[in-house]
C-alpha positions as CSV (number, residue, x, y, z in Angstrom):
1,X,21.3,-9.2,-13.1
2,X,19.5,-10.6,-16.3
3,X,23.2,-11.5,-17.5
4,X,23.7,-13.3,-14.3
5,X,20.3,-15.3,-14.4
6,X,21.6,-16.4,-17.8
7,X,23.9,-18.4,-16.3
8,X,21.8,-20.9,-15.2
9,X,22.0,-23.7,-18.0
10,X,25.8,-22.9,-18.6
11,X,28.3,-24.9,-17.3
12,X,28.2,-25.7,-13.8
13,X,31.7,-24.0,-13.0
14,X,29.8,-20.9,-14.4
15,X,26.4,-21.4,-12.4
16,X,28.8,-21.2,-8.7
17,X,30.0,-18.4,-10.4
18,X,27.1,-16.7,-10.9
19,X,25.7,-18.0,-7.5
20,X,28.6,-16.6,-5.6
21,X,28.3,-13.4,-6.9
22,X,24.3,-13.2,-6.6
23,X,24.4,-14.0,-3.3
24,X,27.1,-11.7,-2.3
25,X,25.1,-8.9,-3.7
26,X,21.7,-10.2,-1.9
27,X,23.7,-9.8,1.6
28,X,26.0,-7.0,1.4
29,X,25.3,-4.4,-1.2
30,X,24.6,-1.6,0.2
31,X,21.7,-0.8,-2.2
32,X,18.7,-1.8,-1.1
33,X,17.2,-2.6,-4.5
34,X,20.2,-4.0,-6.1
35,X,19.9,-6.8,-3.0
36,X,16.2,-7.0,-4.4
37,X,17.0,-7.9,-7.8
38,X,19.9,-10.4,-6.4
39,X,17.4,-12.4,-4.6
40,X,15.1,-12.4,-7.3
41,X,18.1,-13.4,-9.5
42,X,18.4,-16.0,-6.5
43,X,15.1,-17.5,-6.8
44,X,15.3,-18.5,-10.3
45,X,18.5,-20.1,-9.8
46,X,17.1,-22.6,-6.7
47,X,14.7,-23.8,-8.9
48,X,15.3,-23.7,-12.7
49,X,19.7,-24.6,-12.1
50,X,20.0,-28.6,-13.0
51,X,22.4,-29.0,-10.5
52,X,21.5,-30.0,-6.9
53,X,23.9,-28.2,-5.2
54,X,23.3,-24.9,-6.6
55,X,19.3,-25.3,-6.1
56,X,20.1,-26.3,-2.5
57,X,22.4,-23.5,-1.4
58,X,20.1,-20.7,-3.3
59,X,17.2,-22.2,-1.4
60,X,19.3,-22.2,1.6
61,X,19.6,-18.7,1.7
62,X,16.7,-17.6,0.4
63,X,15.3,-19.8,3.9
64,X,17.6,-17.9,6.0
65,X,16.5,-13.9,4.6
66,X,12.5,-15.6,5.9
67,X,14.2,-17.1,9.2
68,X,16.2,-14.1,10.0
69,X,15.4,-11.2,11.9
70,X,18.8,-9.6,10.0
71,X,17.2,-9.2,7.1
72,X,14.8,-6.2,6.0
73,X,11.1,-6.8,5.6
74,X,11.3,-5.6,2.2
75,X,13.8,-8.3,1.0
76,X,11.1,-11.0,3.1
77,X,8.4,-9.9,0.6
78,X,10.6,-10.1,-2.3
79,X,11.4,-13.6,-1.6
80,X,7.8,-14.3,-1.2
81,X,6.4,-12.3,-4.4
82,X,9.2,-13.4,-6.6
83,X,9.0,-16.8,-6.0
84,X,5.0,-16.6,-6.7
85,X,6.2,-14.5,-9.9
86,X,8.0,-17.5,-11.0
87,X,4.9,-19.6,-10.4
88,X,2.7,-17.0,-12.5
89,X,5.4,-16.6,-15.0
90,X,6.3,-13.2,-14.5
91,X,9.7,-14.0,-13.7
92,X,11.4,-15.8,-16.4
93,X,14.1,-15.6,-18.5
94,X,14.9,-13.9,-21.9
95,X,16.2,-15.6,-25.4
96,X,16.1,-13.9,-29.1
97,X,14.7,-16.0,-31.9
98,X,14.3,-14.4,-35.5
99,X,15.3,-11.0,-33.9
100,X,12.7,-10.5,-31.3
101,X,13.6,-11.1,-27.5
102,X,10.9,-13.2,-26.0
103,X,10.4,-13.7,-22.4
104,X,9.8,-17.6,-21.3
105,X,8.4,-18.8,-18.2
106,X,9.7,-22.5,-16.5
107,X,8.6,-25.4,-16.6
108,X,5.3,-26.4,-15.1
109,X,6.9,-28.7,-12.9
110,X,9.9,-26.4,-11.9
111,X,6.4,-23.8,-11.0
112,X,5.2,-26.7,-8.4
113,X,8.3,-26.8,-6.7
114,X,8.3,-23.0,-6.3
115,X,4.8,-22.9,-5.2
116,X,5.6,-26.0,-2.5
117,X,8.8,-23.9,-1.2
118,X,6.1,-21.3,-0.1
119,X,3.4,-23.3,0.9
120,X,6.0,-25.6,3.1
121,X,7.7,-22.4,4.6
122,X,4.3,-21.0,5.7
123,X,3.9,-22.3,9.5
124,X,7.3,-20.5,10.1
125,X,6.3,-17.5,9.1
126,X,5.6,-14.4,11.2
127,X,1.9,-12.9,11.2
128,X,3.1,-10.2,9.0
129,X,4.7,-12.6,6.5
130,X,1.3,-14.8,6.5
131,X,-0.7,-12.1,5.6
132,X,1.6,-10.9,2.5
133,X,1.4,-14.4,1.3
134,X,-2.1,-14.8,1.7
135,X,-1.9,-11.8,-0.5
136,X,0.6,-13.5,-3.0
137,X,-1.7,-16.6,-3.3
138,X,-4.8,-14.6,-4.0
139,X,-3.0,-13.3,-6.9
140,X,-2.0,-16.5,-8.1
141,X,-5.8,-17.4,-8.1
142,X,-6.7,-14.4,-10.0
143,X,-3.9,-15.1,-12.4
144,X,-5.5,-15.8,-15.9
145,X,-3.4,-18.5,-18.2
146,X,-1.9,-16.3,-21.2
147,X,0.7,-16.8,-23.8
148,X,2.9,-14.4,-22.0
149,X,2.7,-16.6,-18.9
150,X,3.1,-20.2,-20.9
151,X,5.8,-21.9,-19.9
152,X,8.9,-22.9,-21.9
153,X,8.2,-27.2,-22.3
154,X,4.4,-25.9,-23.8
155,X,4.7,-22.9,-25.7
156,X,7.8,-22.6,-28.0
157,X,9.1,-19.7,-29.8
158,X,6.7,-20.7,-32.8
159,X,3.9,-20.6,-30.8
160,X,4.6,-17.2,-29.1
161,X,4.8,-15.5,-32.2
162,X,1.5,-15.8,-33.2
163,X,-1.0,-14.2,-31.2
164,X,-3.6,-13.9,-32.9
165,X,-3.3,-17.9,-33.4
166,X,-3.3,-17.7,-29.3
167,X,-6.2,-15.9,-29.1
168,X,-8.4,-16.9,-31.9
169,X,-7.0,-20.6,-32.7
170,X,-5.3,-21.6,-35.4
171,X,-7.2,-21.3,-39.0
172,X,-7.9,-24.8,-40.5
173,X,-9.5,-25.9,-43.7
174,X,-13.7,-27.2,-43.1
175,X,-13.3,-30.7,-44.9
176,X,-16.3,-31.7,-47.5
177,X,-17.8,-34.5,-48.7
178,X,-15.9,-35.8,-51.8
179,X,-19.1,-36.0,-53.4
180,X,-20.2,-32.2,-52.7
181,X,-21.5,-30.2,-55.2
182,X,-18.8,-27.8,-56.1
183,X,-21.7,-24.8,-56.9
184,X,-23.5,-25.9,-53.5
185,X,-19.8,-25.4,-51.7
186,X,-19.2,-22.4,-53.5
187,X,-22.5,-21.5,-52.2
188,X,-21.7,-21.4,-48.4
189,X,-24.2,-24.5,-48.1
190,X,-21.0,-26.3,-46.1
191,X,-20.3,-23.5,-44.2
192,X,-16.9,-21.1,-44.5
193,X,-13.8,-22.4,-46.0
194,X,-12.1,-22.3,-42.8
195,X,-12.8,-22.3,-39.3
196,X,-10.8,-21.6,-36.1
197,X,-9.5,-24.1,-33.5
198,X,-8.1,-23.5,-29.9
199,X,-4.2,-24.3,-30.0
200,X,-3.3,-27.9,-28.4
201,X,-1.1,-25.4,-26.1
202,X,-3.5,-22.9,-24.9
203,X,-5.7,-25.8,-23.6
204,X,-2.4,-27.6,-22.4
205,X,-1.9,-24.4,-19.9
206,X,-5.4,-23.9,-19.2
207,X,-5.2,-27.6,-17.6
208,X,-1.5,-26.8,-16.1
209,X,-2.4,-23.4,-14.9
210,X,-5.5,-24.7,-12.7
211,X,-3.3,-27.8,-11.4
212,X,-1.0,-24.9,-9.9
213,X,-3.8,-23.5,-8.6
214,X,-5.5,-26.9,-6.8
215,X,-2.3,-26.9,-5.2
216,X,-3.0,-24.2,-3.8
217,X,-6.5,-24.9,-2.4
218,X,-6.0,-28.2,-1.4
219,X,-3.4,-26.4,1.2
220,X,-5.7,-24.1,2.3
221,X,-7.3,-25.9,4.9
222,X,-4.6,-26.8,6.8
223,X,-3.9,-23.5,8.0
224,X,-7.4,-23.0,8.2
225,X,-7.6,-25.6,11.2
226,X,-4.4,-23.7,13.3
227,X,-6.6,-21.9,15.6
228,X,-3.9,-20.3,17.2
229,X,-3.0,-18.5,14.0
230,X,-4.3,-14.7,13.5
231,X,-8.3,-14.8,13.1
232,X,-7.2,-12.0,10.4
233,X,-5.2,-14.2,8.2
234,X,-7.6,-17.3,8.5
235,X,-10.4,-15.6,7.6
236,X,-8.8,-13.8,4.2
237,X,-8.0,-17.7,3.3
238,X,-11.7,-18.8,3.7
239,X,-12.9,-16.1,1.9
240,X,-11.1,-17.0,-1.0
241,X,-14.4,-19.4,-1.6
242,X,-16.7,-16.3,-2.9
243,X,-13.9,-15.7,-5.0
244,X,-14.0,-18.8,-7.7
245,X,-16.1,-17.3,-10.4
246,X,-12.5,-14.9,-11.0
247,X,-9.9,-17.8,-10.9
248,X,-10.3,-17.9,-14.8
249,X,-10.9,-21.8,-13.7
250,X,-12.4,-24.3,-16.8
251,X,-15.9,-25.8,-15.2
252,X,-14.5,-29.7,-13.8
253,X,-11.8,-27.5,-11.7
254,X,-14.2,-25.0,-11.1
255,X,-16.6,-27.8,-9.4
256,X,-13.9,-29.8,-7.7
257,X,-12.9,-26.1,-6.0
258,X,-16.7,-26.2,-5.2
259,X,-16.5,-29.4,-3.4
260,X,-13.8,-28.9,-1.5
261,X,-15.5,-25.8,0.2
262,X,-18.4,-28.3,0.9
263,X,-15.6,-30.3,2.9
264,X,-14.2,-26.9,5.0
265,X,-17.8,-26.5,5.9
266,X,-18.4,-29.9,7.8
267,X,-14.9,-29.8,9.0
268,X,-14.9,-29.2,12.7
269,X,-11.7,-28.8,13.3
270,X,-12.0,-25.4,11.5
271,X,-13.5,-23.1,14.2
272,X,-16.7,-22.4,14.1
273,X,-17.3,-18.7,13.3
274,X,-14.7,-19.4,10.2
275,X,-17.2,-21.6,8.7
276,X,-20.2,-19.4,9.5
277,X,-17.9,-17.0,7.6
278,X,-18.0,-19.0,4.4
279,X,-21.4,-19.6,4.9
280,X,-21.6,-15.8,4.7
281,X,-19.3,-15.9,1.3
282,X,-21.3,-18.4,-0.3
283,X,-24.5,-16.4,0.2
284,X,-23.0,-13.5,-1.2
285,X,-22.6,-15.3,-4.0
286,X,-25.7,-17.4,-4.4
287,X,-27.5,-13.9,-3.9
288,X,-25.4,-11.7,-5.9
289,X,-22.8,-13.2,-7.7
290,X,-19.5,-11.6,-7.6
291,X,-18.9,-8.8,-8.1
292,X,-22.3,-8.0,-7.5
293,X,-24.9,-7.8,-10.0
294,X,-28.1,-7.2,-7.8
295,X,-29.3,-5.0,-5.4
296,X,-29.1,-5.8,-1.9
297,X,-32.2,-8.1,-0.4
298,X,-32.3,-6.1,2.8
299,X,-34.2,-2.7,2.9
300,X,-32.3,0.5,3.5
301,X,-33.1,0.8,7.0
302,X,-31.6,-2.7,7.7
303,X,-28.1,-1.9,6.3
304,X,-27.9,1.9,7.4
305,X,-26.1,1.2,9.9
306,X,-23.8,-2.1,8.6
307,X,-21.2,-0.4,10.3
308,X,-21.9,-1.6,13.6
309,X,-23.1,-5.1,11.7
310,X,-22.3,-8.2,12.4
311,X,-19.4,-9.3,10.5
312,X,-21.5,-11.8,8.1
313,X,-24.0,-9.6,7.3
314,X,-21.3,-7.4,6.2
315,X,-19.6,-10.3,4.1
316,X,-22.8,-10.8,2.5
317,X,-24.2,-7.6,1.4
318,X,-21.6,-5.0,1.6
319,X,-20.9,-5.5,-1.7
320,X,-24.1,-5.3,-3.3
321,X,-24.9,-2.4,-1.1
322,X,-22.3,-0.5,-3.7
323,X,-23.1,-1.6,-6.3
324,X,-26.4,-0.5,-5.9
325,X,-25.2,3.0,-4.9
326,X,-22.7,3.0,-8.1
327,X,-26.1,2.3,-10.1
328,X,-28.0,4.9,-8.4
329,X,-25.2,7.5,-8.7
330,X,-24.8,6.3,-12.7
331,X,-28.6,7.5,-13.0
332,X,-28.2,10.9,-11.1
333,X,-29.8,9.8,-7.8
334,X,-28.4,10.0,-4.1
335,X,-26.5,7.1,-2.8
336,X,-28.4,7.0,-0.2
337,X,-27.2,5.4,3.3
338,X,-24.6,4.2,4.3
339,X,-22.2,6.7,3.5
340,X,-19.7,5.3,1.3
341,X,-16.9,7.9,3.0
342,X,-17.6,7.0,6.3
343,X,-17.4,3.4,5.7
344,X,-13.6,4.0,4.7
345,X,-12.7,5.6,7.2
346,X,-14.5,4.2,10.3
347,X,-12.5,3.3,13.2
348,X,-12.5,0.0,14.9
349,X,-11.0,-1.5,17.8
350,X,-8.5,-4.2,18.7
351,X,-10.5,-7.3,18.4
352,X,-9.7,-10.4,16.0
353,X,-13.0,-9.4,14.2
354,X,-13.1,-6.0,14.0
355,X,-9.9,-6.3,12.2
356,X,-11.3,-8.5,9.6
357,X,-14.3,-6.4,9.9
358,X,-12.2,-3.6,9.0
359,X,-10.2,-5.9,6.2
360,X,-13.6,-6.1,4.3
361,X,-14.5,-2.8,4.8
362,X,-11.7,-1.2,2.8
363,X,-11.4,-4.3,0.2
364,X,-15.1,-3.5,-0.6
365,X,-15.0,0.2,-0.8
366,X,-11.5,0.4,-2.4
367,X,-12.9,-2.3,-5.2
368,X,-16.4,-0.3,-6.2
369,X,-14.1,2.6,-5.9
370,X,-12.0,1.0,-9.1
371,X,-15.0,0.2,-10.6
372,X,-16.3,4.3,-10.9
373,X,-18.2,4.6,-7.6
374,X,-17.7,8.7,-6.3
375,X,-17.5,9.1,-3.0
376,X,-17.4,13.0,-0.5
377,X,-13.8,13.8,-0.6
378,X,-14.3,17.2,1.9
379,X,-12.2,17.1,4.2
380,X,-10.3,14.2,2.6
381,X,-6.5,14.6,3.5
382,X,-7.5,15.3,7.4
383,X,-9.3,11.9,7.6
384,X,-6.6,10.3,5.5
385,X,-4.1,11.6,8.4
386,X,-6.0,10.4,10.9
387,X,-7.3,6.8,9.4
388,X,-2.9,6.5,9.2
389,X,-2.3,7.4,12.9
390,X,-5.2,4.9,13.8
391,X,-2.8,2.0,11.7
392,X,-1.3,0.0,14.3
393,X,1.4,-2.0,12.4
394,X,2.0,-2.4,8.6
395,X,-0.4,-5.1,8.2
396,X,-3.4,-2.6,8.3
397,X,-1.3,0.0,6.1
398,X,-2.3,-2.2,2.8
399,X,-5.8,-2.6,2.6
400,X,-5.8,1.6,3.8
401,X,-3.2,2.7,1.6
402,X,-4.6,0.8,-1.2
403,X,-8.2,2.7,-0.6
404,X,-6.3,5.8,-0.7
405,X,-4.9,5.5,-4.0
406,X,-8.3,4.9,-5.0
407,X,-9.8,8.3,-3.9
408,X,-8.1,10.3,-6.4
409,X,-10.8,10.3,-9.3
410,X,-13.7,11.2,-6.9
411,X,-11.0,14.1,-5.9
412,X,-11.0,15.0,-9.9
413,X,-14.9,14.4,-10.1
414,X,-15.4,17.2,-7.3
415,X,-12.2,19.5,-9.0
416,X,-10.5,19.1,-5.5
417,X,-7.0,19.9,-6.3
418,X,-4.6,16.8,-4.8
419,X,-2.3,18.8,-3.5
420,X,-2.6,18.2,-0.1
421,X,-2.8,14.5,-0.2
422,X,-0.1,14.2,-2.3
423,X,2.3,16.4,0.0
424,X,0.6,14.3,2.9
425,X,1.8,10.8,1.4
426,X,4.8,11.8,0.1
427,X,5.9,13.2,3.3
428,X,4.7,10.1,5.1
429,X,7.2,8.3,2.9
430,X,10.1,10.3,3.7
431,X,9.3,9.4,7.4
432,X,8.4,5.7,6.8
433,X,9.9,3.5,9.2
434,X,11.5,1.0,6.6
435,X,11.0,0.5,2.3
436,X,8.0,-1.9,2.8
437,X,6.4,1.0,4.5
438,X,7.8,3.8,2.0
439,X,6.7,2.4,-1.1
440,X,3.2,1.8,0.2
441,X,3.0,5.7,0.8
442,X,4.6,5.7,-2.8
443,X,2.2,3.5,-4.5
444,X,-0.8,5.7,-3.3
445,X,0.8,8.7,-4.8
446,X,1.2,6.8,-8.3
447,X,-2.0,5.5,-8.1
448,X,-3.4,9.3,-8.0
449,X,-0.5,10.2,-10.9
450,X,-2.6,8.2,-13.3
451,X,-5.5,10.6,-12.4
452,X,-3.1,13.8,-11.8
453,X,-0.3,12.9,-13.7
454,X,1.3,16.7,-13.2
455,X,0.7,17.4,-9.6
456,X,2.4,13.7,-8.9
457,X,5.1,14.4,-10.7
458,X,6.2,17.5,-9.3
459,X,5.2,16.2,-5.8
460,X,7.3,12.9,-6.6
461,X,10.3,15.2,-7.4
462,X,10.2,16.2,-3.3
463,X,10.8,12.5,-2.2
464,X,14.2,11.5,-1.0
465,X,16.5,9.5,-3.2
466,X,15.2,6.4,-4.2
467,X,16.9,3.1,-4.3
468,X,16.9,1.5,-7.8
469,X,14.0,-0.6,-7.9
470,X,11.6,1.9,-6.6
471,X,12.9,4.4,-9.0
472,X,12.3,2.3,-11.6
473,X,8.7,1.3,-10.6
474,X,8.1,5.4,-10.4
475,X,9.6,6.3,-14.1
476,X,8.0,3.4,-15.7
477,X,4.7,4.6,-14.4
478,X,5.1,8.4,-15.5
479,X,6.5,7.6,-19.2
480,X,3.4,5.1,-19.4
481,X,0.9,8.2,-18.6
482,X,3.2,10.7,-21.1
483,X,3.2,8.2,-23.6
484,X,-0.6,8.0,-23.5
485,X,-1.4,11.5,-22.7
């Protein structure tokens, strides 16, 4: 497929070619990865080709696999993560200079058209499809500008050969008087020889990098006002505002982001329990900061029971609340209440926002569970069944499965052996209603290989077949942990 992406700047009788052949593959193979890695292939070629035709027809299909209720859910998500890829610069394209293969991202501008192609297709989008954007966005956000990320029209092949220039700036000489005394120089009275200066490129993708991202948040409030849109989606978008300090933003972007909440808050056309919501998310952070640094301001007996909480007072001191039990269990003391466990694994009903209730719930726990928090695991594979029955649609799958994953060192902690739960997930993949759904189950199970890298395995080797790209995800991961075991 890489052979075929190359195709791109050759001559345009070889770009149909190429197209012709990548879109064949993205409709009728009948290997459901090999599609996959067509419509990736795709993507590149609707916006990095230089001919018009060939951009329009890739971006014709690629419009159709969204539209279509033909095509598989997992293909709709590669359309929508690949083309974000491209904006990131994880998808790219390959050249060799001076023996070494370097990957290149586009062009910044090429990045902006991608990143319009999914802002534009949004409103047509199916709940399901909204929320895995939403999802896709975030990450954007979080991306941090890198020299594996640069694109092509910024960072040559000079430039990505040095990274230690990238990272430290490039070594100049300090310039002295004419008149200096050469003993005072010698001396160290002017200072070191040389000093370090930030490349002209690194702070020419810092600026480009946060331009992609304004994009992006100067969209937001449009959907934010469509109040007929899932209360679900529209509230992950508005909390996106407690999340600044970890867009890896430079401070006048950082400020004009800043701003533009203070617009979403006075704008009535966004409901108003949205905007009490971002009220909620800029207390967290004028608290706590975020992540949380501080204790929670409430006493104990005030957030006991956050469960049943309102759904801003959850937004606003859930996450300080473990933080404060991660301390406490770092210094050999009880949590104390709530219990972390039952958090993850409370039930909720059907309402708009219990769902979101739910949404922070498991982001919260599954985060201070990265982050070393130990939580009970008795019991752990019978609530893990159950909290998966309770799952009403794949939308709530991904913030659960993603918790699950995150059990498995509290498992180690407590020398619980993971056999159960692995047997549990991977069966649930074998069952699993389409791939989306599969390699959820899959990705909890390599989450836990990283912690029980032998019991994974072997559990792994039960699974039914794989197609291509999922097989490739799961061998990647287990020579990464036997080449660092």
């Amino acid at each position: 497929m890489e052979k075929l992406k190359s195709q791109y700047e050759s001559s345009l009788q070889e770009q149909f070619s190429a197209l012709q052949e990548i879109r064949y593959i993205s409709k009728h193979m009948g290997e459901p990865g090999k599609r996959e890695m067509a419509l990736r292939a795709l993507i590149f070629f609707a916006f990095a080709s230089d001919d018009g035709d060939i951009r329009d027809r890739s971006i014709s299909r690629l419009e159709t696999v969204l539209d279509s209720p033909e095509w598989p859910a997992h293909l709709k998500y590669t359309v929508i993560d690949s083309t974000i890829d491209l904006v990131t610069g994880e998808l790219g394209f390959q050249e060799t200079h001076d023996g070494m293969i370097m990957q290149f991202g586009v062009k910044s501008s090429l990045r902006e058209d991608a990143l319009q192609f999914v802002l534009n297709t949004y409103d047509d989008l199916t709940p399901e499809l909204q929320y895995h954007t939403v999802s896709a966005l975030h990450r954007l956000l979080l991306t941090k500008p890198a020299l594996e990320n640069c694109p092509e029209n910024i960072c040559d092949e000079d430039v990505r050969k040095n990274q230690e220039e990238w990272d430290l700036g490039r070594e100049v000489k300090v310039l002295v008087p004419d008149n200096a005394d050469p003993n005072a120089v010698k001396a160290g009275a002017y200072g070191p020889a040389t000093k370090r200066e930030i490349l002209d490129e690194r702070e020419d993708w810092n600026e480009e990098m946060d331009e992609l991202k304004e994009v992006v948040w100067d969209w937001i409030e449009d959907p934010l006002e469509v109040r007929d849109s899932q209360f679900l989606i529209r509230g992950r978008l508005i909390r996106f505002a407690g999340d600044i300090e970890r867009f890896s933003l430079q401070e006048a972007m950082e400020n004009d982001f800043r701003e533009q909440i203070s617009k979403w808050a006075e704008n009535e056309d966004i409901a108003v329990d949205l905007r009490q919501l971002l009220g909620a998310s800029h207390e967290k952070v004028k608290l706590y900061g975020f992540p949380a640094t501080k204790s929670p301001v409430p006493a104990e007996e005030k957030y006991a029971g956050i469960i049943q909480g309102p759904l801003n007072f959850l937004e606003t001191h859930l996450d300080a609340i473990l933080h404060q039990q991660q301390e406490r269990q770092k210094s050999g003391f009880d949590t104390g209440h709530p219990e972390t466990i039952e958090l993850a694994f409370t039930s909720f009903d059907e309402t708009e926002e219990a769902l979101l209730k739910r949404e922070i719930m498991l982001e919260n726990v599954t985060f201070a569970l990265q982050n070393g928090l130990l939580v009970d695991t008795k019991d752990l594979t019978s609530r893990v069944v159950k909290a998966i029955e309770r799952a009403r649609s794949e939308t709530e799958l991904v913030p659960l499965l993603k918790l699950v994953g995150a059990l498995f060192p509290s498992l180690k902690a407590q020398k619980r052996k993971p056999r159960s739960l692995f047997e549990t997930l991977v069966e649930k993949a074998n069952a699993a209603e389409n791939l989306s759904q599969r390699r959820l189950y899959l990705d909890a199970v390599l989450a836990g290989a990283v912690v029980f890298p032998e019991d994974a395995n072997f559990n792994l080797a039960s699974a039914a077949d794989q197609d291509v790209v999922t097989q490739h995800r799961i061998e990647s991961v287990l020579q990464n942990l036997e080449e660092t075991l």
